[in-house]
Structure formats: structure tokens, C-alpha cells
C-alpha positions in Angstrom: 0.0 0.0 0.0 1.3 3.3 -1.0 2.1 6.1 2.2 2.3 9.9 1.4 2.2 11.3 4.8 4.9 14.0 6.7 6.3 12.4 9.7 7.8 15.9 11.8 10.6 15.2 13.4 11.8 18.6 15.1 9.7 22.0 15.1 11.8 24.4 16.9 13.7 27.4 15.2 17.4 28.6 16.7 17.7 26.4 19.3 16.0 23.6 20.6 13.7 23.4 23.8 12.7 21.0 26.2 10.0 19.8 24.2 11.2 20.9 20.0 13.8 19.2 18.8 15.6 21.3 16.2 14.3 21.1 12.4 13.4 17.7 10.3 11.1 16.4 8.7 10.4 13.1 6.7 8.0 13.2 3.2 7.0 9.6 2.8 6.3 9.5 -0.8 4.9 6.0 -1.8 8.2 4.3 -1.7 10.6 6.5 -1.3 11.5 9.1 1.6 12.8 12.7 1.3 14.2 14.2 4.6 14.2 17.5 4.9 16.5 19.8 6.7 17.6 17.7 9.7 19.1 19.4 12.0 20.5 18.9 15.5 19.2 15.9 16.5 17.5 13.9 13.7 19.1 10.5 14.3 17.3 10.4 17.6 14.3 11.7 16.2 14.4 9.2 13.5 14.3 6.7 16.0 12.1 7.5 18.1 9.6 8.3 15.1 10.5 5.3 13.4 12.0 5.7 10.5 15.2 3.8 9.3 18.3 5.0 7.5 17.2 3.0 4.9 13.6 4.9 4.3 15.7 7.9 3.2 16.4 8.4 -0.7 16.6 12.1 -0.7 18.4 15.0 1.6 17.0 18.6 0.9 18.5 21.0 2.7 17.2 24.5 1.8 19.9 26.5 4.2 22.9 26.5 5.8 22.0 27.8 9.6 22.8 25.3 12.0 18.9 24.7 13.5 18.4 23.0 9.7 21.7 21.6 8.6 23.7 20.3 12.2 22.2 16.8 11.5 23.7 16.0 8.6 26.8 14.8 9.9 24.7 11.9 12.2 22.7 11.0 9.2 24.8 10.9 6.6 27.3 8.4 8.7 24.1 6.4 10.0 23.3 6.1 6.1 26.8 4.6 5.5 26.4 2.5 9.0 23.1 0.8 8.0 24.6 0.1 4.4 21.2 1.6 2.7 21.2 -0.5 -0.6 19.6 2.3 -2.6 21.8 5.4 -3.9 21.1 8.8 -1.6 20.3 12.4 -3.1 21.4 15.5 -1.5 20.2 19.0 -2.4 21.9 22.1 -1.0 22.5 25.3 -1.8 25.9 25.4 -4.2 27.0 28.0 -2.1 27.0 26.3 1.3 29.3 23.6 -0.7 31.6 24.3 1.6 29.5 23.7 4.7 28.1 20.7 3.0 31.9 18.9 2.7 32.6 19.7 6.3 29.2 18.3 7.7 29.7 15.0 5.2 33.0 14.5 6.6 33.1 15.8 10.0 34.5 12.3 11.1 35.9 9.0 10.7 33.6 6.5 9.5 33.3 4.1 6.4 32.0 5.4 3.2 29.5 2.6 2.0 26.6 3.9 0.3 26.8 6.1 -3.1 25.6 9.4 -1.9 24.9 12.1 -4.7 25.6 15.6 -4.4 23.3 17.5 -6.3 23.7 21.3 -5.0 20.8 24.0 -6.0 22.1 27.1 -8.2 19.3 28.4 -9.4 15.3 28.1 -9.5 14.1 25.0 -11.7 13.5 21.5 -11.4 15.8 19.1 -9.5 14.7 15.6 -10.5 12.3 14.1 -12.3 10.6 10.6 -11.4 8.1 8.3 -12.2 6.1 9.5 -9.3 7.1 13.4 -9.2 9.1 16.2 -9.7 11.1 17.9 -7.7 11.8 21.8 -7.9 13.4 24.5 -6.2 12.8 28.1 -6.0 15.1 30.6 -3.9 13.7 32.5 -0.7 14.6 35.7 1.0 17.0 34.9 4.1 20.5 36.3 5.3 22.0 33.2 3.1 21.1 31.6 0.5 18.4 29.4 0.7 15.7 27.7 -1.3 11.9 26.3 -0.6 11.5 22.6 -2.4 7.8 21.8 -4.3 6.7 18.4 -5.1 4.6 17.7 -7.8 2.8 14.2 -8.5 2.1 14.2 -12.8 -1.2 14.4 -14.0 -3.2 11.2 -14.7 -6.4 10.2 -15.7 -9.6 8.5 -13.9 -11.9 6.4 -16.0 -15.6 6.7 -15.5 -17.3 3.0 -15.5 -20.6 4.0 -16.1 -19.7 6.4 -19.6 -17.2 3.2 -20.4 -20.5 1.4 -20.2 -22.7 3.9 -22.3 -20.1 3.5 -25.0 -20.0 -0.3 -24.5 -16.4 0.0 -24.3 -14.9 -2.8 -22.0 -11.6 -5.3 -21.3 -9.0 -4.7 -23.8 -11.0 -1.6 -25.2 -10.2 0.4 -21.6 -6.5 -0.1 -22.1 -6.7 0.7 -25.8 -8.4 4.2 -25.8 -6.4 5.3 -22.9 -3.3 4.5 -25.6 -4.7 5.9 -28.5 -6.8 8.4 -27.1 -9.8 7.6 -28.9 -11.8 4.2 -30.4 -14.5 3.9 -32.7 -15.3 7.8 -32.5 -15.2 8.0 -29.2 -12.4 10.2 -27.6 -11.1 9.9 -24.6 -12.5 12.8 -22.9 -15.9 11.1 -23.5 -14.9 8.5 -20.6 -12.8 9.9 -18.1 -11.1 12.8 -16.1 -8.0 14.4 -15.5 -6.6 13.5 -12.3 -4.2 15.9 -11.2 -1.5 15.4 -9.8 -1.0 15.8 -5.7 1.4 18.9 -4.8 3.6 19.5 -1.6 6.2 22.4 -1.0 8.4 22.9 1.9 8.8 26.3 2.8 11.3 27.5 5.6 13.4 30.7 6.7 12.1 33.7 4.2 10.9 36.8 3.9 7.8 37.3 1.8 8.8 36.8 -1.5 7.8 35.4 -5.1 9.4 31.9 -4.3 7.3 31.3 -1.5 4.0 32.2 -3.2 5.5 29.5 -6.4 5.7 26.9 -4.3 2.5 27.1 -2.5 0.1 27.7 -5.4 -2.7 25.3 -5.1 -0.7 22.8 -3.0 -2.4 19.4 -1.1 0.0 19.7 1.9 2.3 23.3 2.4 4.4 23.1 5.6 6.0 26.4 5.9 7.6 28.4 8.9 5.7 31.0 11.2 8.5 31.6 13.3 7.0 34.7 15.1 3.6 35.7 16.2 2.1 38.9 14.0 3.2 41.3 16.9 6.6 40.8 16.2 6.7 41.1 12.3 9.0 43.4 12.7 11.5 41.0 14.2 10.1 38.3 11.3 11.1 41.1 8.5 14.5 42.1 10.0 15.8 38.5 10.7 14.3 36.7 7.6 11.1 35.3 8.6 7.5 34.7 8.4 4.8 35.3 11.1 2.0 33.1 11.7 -0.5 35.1 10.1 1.4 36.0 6.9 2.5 31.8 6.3 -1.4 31.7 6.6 -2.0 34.8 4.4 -0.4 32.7 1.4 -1.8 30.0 2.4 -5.2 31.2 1.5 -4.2 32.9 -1.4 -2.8 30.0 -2.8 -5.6 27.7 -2.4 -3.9 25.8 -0.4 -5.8 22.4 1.4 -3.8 21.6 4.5 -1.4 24.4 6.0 1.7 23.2 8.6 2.9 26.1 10.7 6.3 24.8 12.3 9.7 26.3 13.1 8.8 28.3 16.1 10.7 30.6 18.1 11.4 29.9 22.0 10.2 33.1 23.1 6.7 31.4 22.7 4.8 28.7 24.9 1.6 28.5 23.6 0.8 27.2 20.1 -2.6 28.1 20.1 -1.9 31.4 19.5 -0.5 30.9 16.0 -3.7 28.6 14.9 -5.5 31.6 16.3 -3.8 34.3 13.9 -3.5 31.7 11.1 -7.6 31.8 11.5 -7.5 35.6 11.8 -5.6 36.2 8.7 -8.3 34.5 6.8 -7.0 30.8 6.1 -10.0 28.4 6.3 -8.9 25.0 5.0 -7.4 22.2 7.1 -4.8 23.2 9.7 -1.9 21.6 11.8 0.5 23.7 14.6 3.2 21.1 14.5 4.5 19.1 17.7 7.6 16.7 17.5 6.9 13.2 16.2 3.1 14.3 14.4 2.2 12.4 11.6 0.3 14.3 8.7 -1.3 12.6 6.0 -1.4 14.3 2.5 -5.1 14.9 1.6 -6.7 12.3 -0.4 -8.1 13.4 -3.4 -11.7 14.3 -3.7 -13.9 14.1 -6.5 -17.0 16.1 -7.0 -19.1 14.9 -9.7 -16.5 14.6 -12.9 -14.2 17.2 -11.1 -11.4 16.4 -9.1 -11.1 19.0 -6.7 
């Protein structure tokens, strides 16, 4: 059975706290895993949230502060420890190379597994798969740093009961979803686009185009809201978002299921960002993240003939 769900790992920004463990998160995408910036910590976290070494096929990293990147070092050896069979992505910025090298080999250890370096330089898309692509777009932070968007292809849904109308059945179903059409009837006649499912990651920014790219019309957005909306000024001098501006493109962007995450220490009580997340507007589903939560990606949900 296929899995897309986001396992969090670590919500806190900075530093961690007695109950956030620094950045990381896990994208279980069907069969494959995508860990995003694990920071301080993530081996534990891993454990604890169950996931193996060998559930990982791709690192993104979207920066180079220490809150989103200090992990690497513990998970890239643990990679190598565990033997993963599979080869292992990494994106990065290209201009945290640097950082990258010293993190990869900050120790000792036995290089086993083929790990890719595939650093970021620019906006565009990073891989293609049978199951996705994978793009970047570059944020607004004191270093370089880029947001990563997922997106499933687009398929199609046949409708039994216009197959029926048309008498077309068996070898016929496979046939005019090959040709596109049989005995005058095209394929539009008897199914549906199914679009694709979408998911962007969105950390340390600023407002800025990039983050409203990789939102637009996304299933599952998780995206920082490091400050509450009184302190936006602290949000616009350091880099950051607030919780009511993350839920500002949110809403704009049609999003279906917003994840606020990456919070500062200076606040104790989450409820207060779902509160402004509501305030700004944002009505669809909506998750303050906690350590070790486990977030399904919406299932699709048809309305008639229309996906939705």
C-alpha cells in the first residue's frame, strides 16, 4: 500500500527546547523518503519516530543555519552505517558547498553507500521521477536558501458508467487510454484528468515570489511562522515569516492543509498561531506542529466529474 504522509521530526527554530527538537522532517512519498533539513538531533528523532536510515532516498537541505543543517553529519554516517542499498540524493545550496563537505565529513567512519551531491544554483526542477518532480525556488533569508515543491504528474480517472454507455470494456479500456480515442469516441468522453498531488516545503524567508510558487494550489504546504504577527518586525529584520502572513499565502494559494512549524522559544503556547493563522483568513485544514506528528497528505476528492 502506497504512504504519502509527513512524519515531523523537530519543530523548533534557533535552538532547541525541552519539548522541540531542532528542524526535520520526513515526506514519505509511496516508496521513497525525502528528509528534509535535519538538524541537530535527527538521528534520535528518526528513532524515536520510526523511521530507518534505509527509508531515506533524498536529503534537501534548503539552508545552511545550523537549526536546519547540524544533522547531517549523524545521518549521513548512520546512512553509511546501515549500508542503505539504494543510492542517496542530497540538495543544498551550491553555495554552502563548503558547509556541505565539512558536515559529510566531520569524522571517521566508512563510506559505503553512493551518496549524490546534487547542490541548488538556481530556481528549476531538481529531479524528475516516475512519481514526481522535484523543484526549487530561492527565498529571502540572510544566506542563501531555497523552498522545495513536489509535484505528482497528471493522470487520468476512468468513468465506469460512460465506459459502459459506450460499450467499451476489457482490452477496449487499455486501448483508448493508448490511442486516445476508439470507434469515434475520444477519450475525454470517458474519463477525467486527475491531477496530480502537490507539496512544498517552505522555511526561513521573507515574503517573496518563491514562496507564493511553491505554494500555489498545494495538497499539503508546511512552511515556517517563526514569530507571532506582533513581532513582524522581528520576522522582516531576521528573515522570517509570522503566523499570520504563512497563513496569508496559504489562503491565497488555495492551499488544502497548512503546517505552521519552526517556532521561536520566546513562545509557549501554540494556540496562539492557529488563532492568527484563522484571523488572517485561512480556512482550510490546519496543523500547529508538535515533534513526532504524523500528517497525512489529503486524499483526493472528486466532485461529480471534477477532481477538486
Amino acid at each position: 500500500m502506497s504512504v504519502r504522509e509527513l512524519v515531523v521530526l523537530g519543530t523548533a527554530s534557533q535552538v532547541p527546547t525541552r519539548h522541540r527538537n531542532h528542524n526535520g522532517y520526513l515526506l514519505r512519498w509511496d516508496g521513497e523518503g525525502l528528509l528534509f533539513d535535519p538538524g541537530e538531533g535527527t538521528q534520535r528523532q528518526m528513532l524515536r519516530a520510526g523511521v530507518a536510515a534505509h527509508d531515506l532516498n533524498r536529503i534537501c537541505v534548503t539552508h545552511f543555519h545550523g537549526d536546519h543543517s547540524l544533522g547531517l553529519a549523524g545521518v549521513i554516517q548512520r546512512i553509511n552505517l546501515d549500508r542503505v542499498p539504494h543510492e542517496v540524493t542530497a540538495h543544498y545550496p551550491k553555495s554552502g558547498q563548503r558547509f556541505f563537505d565539512r558536515l559529510r565529513y566531520a569524522t571517521a567512519y566508512r563510506e559505503t553507500v553512493r551518496l549524490t551531491e546534487a547542490p541548488v544554483a538556481a530556481d528549476g526542477v531538481l529531479a524528475r521521477t516516475g512519481g514526481y518532480t522535484l523543484e526549487a525556488r530561492r527565498l529571502s533569508h540572510p544566506v542563501e536558501s531555497y523552498g522545495y515543491r513536489l509535484t505528482e504528474p497528471d493522470g487520468r480517472r476512468m468513468l465506469p458508467d460512460r465506459l459502459a454507455a459506450h460499450g467499451i470494456k476489457g482490452p477496449d479500456v487499455g486501448r483508448i487510454q493508448r490511442e486516445g480515442s476508439l470507434n469515434g469516441v475520444p477519450l475525454d468522453d470517458v474519463s477525467e484528468v486527475r491531477h496530480g498531488q502537490r507539496f512544498a516545503f517552505v522555511m526561513d524567508t521573507r515574503l517573496c515570489d518563491g514562496v507564493h510558487a511553491l505554494a500555489d494550489g498545494c495538497d499539503l504546504l508546511v512552511i515556517e511562522s517563526t514569530f507571532l504577527d506582533e513581532d513582524g518586525q522581528l520576522a522582516v529584520e531576521h528573515g522570517h515569516l509570522t503566523a499570520g502572513q504563512a497563513a496569508t499565502v496559504a489562503r491565497d494559494a488555495g492551499v488544502r492543509h497548512l503546517v505552521l512549524t519552526h517556532f521561536s522559544q520566546r513562545y509557549s503556547e501554540p494556540e496562539e498561531f492557529e488563532r492568527q493563522a484563522r484571523a488572517a483568513g485561512y480556512e482550510g485544514e490546519l496543523t500547529v506542529a508538535h515533534d513526532l506528528l504524523r500528517v497525512p497528505v489529503p486524499k483526493r476528492r472528486y466532485t461529480g466529474r471534477t477532481m477538486l
